[in-house]
C-alpha positions as CSV (number, residue, x, y, z in Angstrom):
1,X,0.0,0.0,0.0
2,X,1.7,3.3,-0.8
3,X,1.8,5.6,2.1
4,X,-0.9,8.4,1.8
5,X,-0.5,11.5,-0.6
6,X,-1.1,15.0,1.3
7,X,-4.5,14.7,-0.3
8,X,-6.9,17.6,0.9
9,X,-10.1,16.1,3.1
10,X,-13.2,17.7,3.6
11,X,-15.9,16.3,5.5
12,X,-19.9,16.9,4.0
13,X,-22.1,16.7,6.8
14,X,-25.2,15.7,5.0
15,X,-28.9,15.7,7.5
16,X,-27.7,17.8,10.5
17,X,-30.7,19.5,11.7
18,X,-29.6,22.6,13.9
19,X,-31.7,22.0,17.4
20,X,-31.5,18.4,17.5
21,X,-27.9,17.1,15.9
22,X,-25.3,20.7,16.7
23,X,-23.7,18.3,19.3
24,X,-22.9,15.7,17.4
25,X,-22.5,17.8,14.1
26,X,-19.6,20.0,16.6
27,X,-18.2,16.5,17.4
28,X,-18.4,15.4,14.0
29,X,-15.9,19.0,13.1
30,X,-13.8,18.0,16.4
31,X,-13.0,14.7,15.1
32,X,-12.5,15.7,12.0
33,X,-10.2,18.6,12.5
34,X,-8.2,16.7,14.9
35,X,-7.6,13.7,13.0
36,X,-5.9,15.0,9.8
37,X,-9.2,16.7,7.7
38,X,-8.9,20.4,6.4
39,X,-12.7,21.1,7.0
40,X,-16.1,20.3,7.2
41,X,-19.3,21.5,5.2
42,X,-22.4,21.0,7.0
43,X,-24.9,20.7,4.1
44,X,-28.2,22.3,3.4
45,X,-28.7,24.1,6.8
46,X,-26.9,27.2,8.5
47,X,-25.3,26.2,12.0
48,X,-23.4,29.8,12.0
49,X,-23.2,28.6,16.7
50,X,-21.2,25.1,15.1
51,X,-19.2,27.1,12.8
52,X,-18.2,29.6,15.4
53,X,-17.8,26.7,18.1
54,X,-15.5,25.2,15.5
55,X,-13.3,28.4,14.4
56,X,-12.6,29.1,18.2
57,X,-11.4,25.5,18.8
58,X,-9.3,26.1,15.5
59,X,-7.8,29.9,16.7
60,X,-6.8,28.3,20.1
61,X,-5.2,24.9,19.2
62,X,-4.6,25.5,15.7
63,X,-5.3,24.5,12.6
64,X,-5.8,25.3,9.6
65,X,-9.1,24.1,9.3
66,X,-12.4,25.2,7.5
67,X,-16.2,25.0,8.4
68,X,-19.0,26.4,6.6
69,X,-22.4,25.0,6.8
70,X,-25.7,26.3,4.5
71,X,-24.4,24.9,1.3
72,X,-26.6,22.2,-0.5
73,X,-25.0,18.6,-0.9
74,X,-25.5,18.7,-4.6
75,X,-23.9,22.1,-5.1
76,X,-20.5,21.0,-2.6
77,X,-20.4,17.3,-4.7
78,X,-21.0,19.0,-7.8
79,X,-18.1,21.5,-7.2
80,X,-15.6,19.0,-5.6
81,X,-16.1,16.6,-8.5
82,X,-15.6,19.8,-10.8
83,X,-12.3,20.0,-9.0
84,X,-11.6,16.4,-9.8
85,X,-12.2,15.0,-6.2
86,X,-13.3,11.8,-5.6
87,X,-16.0,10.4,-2.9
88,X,-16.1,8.2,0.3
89,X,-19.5,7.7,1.7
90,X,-18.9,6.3,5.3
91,X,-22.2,3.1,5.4
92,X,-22.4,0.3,6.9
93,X,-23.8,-1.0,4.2
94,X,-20.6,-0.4,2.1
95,X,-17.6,-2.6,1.1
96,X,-15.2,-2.8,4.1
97,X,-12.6,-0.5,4.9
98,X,-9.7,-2.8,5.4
99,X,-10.5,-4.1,1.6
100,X,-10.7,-1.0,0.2
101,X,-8.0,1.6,1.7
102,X,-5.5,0.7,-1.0
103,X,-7.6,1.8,-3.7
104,X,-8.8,5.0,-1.9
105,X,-4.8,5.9,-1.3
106,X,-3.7,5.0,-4.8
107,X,-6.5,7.4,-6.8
108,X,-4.1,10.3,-4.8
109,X,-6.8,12.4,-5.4
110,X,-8.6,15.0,-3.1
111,X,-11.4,13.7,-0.9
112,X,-14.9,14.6,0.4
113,X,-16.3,12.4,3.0
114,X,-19.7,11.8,3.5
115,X,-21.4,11.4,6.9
116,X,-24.9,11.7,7.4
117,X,-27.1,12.4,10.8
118,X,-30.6,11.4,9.3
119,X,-31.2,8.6,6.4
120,X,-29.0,9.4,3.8
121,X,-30.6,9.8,0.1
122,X,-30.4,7.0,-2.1
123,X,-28.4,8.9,-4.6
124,X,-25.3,9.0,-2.4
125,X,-24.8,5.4,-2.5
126,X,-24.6,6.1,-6.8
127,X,-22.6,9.1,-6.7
128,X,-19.9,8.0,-4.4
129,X,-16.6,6.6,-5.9
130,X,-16.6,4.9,-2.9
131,X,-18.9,3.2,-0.3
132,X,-17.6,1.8,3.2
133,X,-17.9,0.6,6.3
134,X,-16.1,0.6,9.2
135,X,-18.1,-2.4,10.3
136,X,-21.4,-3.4,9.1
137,X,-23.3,-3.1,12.3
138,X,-25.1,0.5,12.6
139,X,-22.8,2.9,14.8
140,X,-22.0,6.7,15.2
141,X,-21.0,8.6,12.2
142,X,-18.4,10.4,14.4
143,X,-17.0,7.1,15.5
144,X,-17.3,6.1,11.7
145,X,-15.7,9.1,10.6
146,X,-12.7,9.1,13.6
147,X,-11.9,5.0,12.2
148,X,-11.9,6.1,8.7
149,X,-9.5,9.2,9.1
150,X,-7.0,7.0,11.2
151,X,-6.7,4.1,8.7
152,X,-6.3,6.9,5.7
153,X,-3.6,8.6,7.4
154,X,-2.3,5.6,8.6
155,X,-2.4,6.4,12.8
156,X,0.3,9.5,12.3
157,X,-2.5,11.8,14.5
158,X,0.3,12.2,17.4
159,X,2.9,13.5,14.7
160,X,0.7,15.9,13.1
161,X,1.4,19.8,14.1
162,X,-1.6,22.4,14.0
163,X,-0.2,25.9,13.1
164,X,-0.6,29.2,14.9
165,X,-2.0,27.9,17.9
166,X,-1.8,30.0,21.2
167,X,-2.4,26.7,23.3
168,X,-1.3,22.9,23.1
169,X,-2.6,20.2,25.4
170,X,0.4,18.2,27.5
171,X,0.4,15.1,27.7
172,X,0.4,13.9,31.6
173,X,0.0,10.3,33.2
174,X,-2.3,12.3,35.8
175,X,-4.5,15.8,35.8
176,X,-4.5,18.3,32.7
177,X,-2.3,20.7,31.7
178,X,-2.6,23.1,28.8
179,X,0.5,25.2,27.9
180,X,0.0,28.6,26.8
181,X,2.4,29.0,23.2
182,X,4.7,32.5,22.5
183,X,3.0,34.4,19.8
């Protein structure tokens, strides 16, 4: 398997409905932005509290990292594939992940990631270049999402540096510490 290309990742957050899924839709970013994606587009609805949730997180530890939210799913896979992206829809009903990571790291193309919150229209399952499960017993999309990224890039999370951030965490065996960074 060749190691992986410093292919761009988006996440598109497709369902989120603002009063009932901002938690896990925050989480979702979180996960995302800590585990080696450069953003997250939550589709169809404005969540302008998840997007400034996210951009704080992002100013303090560091990033870069994008969120915008509003945009409909056709429009953001529509301009990605314009872009020549390619797709991963995160089902269980896909092929598994174990089977299929050497084909996702050889296209060494730029991908958008497709996690949904409510049932996911059909037409994803068509449009996708790729459809896959982390298992394929129903489970979280974040913990779908948090499996896929660490496979792809290939459990390098702890090497990975976040730019212009005024704060780092510290590792400790007991307690937290947070370190405050020079500017």
């Amino acid at each position: 398997m060749n190691s992986p290309t410093l292919a761009r990742i988006f996440i598109l957050r497709i369902g989120h409905r603002v009063f009932r899924d901002s938690r896990v839709t925050t989480h979702v970013c979180l996960t995302a932005r800590a585990l080696g994606a450069d953003g997250v587009i939550i589709a169809d609805r404005e969540d302008k509290v998840v997007e400034s949730t996210i951009r704080d997180v992002t100013n303090r530890f560091g990033g870069p990292f994008e969120v915008e939210s509003g945009k409909p799913w056709k429009h953001a896979v529509r301009d990605w594939r314009a872009m020549g992206g390619r797709i991963v829809h995160l089902t269980a009903y896909g092929l598994p992940l174990p089977k299929k990571l050497s084909e996702i790291h050889d296209a060494d193309a730029d991908l958008l990631v497709i996690v949904g919150s409510e049932k996911m229209p059909g037409e994803i399952f068509k449009i996708a270049d790729w459809n896959i499960s982390v298992t394929n017993q129903p489970m979280s999309e974040v913990a779908a999402l948090a499996i896929f990224l660490d496979w792809f890039r290939q459990h390098r999370e702890f090497d990975r540096e976040f730019s212009k951030a005024q704060v780092q965490i510290v590792p400790s065996k007991s307690g937290k510490e947070i370190q405050q960074l020079p500017r």
